[in-house]
MARTORVO-663251 format. One record per atom (N, C-alpha, C): residue number from 1; x, y, z; atom name. Coordinates in Angstrom, 2 decimals, always signed. Example, Ala and Ser with C-alpha at 12.3 -4.5 7.8 and 13.67 -1.06 7.14 Angstrom:
<lumba nr="1" u="+13.19" v="-5.69" w="+7.80" atom="N"/>
<lumba nr="1" u="+12.30" v="-4.50" w="+7.80" atom="CA"/>
<lumba nr="1" u="+13.20" v="-3.30" w="+7.80" atom="C"/>
<lumba nr="2" u="+12.85" v="-2.25" w="+7.08" atom="N"/>
<lumba nr="2" u="+13.67" v="-1.06" w="+7.14" atom="CA"/>
<lumba nr="2" u="+12.90" v="+0.03" w="+7.87" atom="C"/>
This chain:
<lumba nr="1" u="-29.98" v="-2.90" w="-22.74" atom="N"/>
<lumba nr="1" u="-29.49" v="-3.61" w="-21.57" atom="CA"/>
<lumba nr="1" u="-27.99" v="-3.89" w="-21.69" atom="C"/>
<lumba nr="2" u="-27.31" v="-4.58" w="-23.20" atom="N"/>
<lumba nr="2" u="-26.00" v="-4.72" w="-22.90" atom="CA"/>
<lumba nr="2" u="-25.55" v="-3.52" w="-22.77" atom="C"/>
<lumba nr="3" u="-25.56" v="-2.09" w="-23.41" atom="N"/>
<lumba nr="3" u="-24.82" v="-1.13" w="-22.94" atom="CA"/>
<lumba nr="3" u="-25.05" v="-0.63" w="-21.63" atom="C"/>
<lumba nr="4" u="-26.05" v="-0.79" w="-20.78" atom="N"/>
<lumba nr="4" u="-25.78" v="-0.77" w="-18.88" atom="CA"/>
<lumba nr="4" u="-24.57" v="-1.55" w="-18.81" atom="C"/>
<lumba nr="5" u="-24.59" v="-2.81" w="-19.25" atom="N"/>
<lumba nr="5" u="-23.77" v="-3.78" w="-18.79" atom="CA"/>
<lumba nr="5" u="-22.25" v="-3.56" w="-18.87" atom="C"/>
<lumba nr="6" u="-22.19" v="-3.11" w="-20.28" atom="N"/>
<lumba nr="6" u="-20.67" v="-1.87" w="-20.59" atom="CA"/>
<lumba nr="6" u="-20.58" v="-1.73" w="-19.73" atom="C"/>
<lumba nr="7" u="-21.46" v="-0.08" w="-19.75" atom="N"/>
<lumba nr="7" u="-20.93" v="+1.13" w="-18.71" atom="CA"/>
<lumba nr="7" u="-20.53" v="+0.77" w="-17.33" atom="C"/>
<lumba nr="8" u="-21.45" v="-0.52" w="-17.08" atom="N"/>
<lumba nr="8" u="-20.87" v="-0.84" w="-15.34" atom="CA"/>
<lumba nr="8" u="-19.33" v="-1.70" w="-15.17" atom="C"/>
<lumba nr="9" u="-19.33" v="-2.41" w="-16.30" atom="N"/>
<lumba nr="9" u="-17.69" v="-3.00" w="-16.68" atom="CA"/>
<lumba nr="9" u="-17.00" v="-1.94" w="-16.32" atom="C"/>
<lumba nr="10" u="-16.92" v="-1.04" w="-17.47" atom="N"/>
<lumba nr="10" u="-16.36" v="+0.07" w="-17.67" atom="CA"/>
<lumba nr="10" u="-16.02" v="+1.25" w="-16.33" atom="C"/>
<lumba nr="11" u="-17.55" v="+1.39" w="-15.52" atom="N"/>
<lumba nr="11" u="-17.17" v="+1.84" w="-14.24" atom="CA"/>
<lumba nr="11" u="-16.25" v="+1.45" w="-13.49" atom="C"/>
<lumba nr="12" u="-16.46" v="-0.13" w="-13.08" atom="N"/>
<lumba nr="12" u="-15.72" v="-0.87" w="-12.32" atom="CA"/>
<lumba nr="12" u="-14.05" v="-0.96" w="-12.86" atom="C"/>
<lumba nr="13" u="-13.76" v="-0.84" w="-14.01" atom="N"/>
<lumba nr="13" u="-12.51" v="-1.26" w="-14.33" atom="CA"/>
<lumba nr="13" u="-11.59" v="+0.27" w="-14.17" atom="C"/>
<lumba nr="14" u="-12.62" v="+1.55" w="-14.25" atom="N"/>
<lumba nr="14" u="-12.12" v="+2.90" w="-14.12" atom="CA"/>
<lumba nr="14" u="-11.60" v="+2.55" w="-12.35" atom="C"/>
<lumba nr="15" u="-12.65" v="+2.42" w="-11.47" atom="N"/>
<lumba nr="15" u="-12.21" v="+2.23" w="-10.48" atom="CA"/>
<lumba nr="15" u="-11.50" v="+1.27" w="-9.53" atom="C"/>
<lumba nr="16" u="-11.16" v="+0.69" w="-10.19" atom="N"/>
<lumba nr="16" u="-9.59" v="-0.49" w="-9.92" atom="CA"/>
<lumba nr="16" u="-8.77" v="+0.10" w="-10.39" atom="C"/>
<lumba nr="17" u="-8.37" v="+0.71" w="-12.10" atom="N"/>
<lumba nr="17" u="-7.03" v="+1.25" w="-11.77" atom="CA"/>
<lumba nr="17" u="-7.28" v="+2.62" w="-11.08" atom="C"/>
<lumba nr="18" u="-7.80" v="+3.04" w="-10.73" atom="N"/>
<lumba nr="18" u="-7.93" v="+4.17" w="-9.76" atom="CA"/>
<lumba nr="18" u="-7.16" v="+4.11" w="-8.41" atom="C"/>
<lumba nr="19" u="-8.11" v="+2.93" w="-7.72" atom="N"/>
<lumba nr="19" u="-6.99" v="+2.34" w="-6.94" atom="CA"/>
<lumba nr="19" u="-5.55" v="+1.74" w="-6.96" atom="C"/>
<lumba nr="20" u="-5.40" v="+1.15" w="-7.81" atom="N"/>
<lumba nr="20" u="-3.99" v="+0.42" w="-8.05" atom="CA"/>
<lumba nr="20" u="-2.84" v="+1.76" w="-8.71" atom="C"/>
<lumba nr="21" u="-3.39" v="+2.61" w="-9.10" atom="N"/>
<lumba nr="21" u="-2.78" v="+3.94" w="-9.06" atom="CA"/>
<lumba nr="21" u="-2.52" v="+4.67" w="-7.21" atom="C"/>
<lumba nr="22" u="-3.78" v="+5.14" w="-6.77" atom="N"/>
<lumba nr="22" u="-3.79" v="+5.47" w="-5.20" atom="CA"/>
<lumba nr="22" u="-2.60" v="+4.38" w="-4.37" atom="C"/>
<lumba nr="23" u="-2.66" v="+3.18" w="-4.88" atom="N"/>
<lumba nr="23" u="-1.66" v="+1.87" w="-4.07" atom="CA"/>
<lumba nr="23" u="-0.11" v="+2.28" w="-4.35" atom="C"/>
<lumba nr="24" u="-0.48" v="+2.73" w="-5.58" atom="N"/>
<lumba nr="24" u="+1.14" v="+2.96" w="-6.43" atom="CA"/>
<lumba nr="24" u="+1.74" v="+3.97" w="-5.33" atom="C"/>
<lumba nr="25" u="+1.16" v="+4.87" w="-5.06" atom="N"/>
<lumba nr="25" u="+1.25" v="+6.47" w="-4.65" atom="CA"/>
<lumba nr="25" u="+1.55" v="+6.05" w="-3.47" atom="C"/>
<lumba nr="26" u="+0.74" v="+5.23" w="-2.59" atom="N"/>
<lumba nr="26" u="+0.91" v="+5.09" w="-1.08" atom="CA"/>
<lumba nr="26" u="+2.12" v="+4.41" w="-1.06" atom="C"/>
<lumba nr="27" u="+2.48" v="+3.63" w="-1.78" atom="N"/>
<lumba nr="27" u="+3.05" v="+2.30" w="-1.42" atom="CA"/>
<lumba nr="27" u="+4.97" v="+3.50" w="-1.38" atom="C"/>
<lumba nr="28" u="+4.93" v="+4.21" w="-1.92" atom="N"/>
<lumba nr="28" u="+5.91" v="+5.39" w="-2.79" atom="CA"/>
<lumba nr="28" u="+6.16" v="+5.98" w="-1.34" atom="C"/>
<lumba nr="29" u="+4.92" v="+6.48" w="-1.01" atom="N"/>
<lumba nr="29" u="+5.53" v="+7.36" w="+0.20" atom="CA"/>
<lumba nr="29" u="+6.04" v="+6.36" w="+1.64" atom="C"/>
<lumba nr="30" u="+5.20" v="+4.99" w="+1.31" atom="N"/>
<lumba nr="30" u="+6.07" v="+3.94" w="+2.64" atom="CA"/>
<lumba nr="30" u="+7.40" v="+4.28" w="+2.73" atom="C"/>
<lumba nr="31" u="+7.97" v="+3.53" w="+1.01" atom="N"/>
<lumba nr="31" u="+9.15" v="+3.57" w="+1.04" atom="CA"/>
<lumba nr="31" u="+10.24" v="+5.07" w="+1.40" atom="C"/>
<lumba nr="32" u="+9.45" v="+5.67" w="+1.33" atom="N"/>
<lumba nr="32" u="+10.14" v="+7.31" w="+1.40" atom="CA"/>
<lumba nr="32" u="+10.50" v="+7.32" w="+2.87" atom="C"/>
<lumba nr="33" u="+9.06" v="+7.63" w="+3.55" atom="N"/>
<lumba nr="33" u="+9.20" v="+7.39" w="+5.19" atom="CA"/>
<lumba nr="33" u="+10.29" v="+6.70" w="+5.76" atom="C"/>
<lumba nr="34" u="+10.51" v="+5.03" w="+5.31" atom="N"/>
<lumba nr="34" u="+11.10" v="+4.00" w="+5.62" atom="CA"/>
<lumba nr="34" u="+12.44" v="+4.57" w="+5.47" atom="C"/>
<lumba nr="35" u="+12.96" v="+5.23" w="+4.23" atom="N"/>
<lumba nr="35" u="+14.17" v="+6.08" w="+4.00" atom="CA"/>
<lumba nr="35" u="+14.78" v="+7.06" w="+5.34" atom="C"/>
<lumba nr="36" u="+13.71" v="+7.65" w="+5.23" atom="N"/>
<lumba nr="36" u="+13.32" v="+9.11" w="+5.98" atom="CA"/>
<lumba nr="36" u="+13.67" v="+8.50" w="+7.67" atom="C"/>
<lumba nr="37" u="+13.38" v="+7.66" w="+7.95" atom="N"/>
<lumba nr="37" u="+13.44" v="+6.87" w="+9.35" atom="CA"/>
<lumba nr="37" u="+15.00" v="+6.30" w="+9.35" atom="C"/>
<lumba nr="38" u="+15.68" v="+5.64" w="+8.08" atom="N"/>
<lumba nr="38" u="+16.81" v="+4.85" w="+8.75" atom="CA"/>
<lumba nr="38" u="+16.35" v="+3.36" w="+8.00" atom="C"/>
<lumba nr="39" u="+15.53" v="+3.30" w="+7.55" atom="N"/>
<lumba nr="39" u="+15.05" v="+1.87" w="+7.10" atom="CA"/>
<lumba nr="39" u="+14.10" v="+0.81" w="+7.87" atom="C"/>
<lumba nr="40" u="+13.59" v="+1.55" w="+8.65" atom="N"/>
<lumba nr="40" u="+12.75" v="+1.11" w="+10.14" atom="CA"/>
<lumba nr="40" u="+11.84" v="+1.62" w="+10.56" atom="C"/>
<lumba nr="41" u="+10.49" v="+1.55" w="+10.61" atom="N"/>
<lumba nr="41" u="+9.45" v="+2.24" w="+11.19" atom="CA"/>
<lumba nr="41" u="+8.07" v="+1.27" w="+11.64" atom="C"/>
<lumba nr="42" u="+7.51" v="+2.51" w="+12.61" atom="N"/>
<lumba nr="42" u="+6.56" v="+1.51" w="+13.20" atom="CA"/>
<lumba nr="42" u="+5.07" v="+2.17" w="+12.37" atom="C"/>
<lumba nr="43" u="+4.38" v="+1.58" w="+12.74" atom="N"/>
<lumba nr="43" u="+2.52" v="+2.00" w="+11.81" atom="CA"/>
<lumba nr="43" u="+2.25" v="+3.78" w="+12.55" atom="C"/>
<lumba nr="44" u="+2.41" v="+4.20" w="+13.61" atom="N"/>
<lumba nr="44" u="+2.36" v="+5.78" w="+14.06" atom="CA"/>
<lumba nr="44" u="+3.07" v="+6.34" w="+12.90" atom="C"/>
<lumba nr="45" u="+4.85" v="+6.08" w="+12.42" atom="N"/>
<lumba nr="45" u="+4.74" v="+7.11" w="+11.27" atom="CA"/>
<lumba nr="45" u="+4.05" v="+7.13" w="+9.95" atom="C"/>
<lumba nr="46" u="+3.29" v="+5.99" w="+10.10" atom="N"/>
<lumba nr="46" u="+2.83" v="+5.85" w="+8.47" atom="CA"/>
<lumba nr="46" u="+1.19" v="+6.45" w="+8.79" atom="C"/>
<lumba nr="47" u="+0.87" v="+6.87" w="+9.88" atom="N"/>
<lumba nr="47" u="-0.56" v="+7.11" w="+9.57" atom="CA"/>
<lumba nr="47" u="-1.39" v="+8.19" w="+9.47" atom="C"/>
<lumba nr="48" u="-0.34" v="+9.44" w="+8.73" atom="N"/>
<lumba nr="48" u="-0.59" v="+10.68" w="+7.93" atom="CA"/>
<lumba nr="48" u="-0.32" v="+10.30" w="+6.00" atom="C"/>
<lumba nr="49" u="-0.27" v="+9.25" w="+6.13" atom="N"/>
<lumba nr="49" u="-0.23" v="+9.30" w="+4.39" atom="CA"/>
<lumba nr="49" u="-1.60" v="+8.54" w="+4.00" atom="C"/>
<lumba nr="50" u="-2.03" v="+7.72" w="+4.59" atom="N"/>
<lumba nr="50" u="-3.31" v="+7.13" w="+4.32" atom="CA"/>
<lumba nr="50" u="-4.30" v="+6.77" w="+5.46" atom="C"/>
<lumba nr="51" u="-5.22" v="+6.26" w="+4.94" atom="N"/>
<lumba nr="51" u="-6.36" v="+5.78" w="+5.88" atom="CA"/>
<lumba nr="51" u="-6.17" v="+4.21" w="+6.02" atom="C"/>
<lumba nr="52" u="-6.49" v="+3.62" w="+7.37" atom="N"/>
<lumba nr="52" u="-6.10" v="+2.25" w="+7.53" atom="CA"/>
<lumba nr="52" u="-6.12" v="+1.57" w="+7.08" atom="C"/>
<lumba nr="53" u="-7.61" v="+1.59" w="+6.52" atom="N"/>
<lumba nr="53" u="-7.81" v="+0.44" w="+5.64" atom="CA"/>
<lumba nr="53" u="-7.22" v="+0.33" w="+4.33" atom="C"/>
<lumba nr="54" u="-6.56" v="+1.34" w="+3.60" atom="N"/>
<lumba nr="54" u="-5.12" v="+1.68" w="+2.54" atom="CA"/>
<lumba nr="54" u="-4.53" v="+1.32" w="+2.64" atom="C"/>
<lumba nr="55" u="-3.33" v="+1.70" w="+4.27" atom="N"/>
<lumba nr="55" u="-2.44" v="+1.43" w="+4.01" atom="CA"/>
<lumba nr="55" u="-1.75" v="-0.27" w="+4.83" atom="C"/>
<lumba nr="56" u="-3.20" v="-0.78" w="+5.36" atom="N"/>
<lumba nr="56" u="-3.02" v="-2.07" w="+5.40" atom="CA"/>
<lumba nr="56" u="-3.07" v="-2.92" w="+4.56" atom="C"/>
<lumba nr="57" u="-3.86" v="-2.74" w="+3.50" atom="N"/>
<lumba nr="57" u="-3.45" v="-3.09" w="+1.93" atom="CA"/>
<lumba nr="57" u="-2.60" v="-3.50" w="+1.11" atom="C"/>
<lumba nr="58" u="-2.09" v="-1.89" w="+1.46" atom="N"/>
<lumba nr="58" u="-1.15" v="-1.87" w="+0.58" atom="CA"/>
<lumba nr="58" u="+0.52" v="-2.44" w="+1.25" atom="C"/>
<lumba nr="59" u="+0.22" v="-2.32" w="+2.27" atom="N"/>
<lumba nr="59" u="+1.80" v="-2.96" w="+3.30" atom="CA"/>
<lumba nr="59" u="+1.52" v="-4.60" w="+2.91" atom="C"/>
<lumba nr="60" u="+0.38" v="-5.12" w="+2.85" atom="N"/>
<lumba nr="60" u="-0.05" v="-6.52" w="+3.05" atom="CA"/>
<lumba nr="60" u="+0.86" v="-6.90" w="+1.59" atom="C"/>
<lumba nr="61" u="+0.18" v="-5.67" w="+0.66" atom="N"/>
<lumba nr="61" u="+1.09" v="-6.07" w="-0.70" atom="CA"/>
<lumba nr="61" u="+2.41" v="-5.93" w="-0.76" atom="C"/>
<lumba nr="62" u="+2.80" v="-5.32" w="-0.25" atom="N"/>
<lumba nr="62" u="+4.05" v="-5.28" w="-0.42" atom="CA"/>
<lumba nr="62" u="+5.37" v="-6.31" w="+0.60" atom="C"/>
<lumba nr="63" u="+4.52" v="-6.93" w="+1.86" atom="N"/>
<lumba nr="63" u="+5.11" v="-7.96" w="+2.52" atom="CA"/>
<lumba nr="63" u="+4.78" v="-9.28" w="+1.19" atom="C"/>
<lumba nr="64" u="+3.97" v="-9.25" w="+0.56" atom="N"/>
<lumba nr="64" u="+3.92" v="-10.57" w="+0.04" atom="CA"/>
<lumba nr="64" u="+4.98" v="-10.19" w="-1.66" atom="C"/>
<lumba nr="65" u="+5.18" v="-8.76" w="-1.83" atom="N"/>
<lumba nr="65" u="+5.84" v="-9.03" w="-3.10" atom="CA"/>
<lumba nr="65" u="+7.82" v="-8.71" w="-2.45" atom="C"/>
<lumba nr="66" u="+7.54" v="-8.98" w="-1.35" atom="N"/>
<lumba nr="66" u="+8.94" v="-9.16" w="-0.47" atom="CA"/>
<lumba nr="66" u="+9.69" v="-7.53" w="-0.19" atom="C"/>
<lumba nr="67" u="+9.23" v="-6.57" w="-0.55" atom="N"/>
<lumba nr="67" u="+9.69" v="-4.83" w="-1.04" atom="CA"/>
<lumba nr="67" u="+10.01" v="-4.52" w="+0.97" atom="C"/>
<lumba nr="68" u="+8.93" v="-5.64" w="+1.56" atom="N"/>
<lumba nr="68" u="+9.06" v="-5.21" w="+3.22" atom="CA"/>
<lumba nr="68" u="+9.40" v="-6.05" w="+3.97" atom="C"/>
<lumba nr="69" u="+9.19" v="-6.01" w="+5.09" atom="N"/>
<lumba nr="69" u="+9.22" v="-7.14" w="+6.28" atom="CA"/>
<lumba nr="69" u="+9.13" v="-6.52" w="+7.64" atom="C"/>
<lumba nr="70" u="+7.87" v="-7.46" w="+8.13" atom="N"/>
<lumba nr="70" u="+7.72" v="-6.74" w="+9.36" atom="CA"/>
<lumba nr="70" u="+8.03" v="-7.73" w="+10.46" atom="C"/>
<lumba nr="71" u="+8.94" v="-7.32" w="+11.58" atom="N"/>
<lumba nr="71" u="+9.33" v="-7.84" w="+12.51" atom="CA"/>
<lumba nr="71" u="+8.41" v="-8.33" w="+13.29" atom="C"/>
<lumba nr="72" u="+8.75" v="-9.47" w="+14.54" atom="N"/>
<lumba nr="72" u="+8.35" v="-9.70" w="+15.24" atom="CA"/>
<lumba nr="72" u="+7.51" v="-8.83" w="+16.28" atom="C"/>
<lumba nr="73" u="+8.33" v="-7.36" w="+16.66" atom="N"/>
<lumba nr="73" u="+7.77" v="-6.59" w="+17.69" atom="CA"/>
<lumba nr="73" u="+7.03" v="-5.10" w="+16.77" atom="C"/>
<lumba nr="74" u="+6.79" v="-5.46" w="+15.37" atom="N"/>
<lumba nr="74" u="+6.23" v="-4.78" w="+14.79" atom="CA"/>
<lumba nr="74" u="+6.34" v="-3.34" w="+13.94" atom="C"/>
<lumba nr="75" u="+7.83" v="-3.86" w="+14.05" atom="N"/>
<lumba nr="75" u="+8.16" v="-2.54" w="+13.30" atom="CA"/>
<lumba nr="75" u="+8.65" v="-3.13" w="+11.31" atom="C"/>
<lumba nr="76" u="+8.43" v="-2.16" w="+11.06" atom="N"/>
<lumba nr="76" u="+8.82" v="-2.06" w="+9.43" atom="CA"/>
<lumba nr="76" u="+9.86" v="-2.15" w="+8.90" atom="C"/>
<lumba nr="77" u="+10.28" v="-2.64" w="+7.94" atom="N"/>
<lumba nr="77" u="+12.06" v="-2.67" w="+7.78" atom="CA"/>
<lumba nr="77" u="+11.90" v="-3.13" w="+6.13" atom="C"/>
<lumba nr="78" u="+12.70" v="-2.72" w="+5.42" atom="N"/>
<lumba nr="78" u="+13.02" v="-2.40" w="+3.86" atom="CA"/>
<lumba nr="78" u="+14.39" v="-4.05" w="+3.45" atom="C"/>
<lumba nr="79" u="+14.59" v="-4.42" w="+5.10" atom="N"/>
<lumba nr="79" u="+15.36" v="-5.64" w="+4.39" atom="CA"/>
<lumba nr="79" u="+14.98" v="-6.80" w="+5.66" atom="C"/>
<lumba nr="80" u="+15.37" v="-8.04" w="+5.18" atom="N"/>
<lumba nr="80" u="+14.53" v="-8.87" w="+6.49" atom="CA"/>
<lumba nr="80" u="+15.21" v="-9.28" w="+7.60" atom="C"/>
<lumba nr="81" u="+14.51" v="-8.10" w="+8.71" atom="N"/>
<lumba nr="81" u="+15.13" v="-8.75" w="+10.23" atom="CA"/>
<lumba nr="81" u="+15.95" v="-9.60" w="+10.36" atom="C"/>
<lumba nr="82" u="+17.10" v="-9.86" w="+11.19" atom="N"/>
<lumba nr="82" u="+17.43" v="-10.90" w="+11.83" atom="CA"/>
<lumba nr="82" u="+17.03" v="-11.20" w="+13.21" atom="C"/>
């Protein structure tokens, strides 16, 4: 029984950094886009690099570790609106 208990640790912890790798990757090509745009973009160009529920995630993370900021009328920006 404790080694089920491992292996399912062990599953679960394979698949978190799995993700937090996939986050790394997405979060890489935001900033690229954001480049690629001028420093400004709306959610239409970002939604060939991931699936929604990704890259709302991962934007969510990155407004709270300050890397973004999203305006009032919803666009994306790499420094914070005035």
């Amino acid at each position: 029984m404790f080694q089920q208990e491992r292996n399912l640790v062990r599953s679960d912890t394979m698949k978190w950094k799995e993700i937090l790798k996939e986050d790394k990757e997405v979060e890489k090509k935001i900033l690229r886009e954001i480049e690629k745009e001028g420093g400004a973009l709306g959610m239409k160009n970002l939604k060939n690099i991931a699936d929604m529920e990704t890259l709302k995630r991962v934007l969510a993370g990155m407004e709270k570790k300050r890397t973004i900021f999203t305006h009032k009328d919803g666009d994306i920006y790499t420094h914070n609106p005035r």
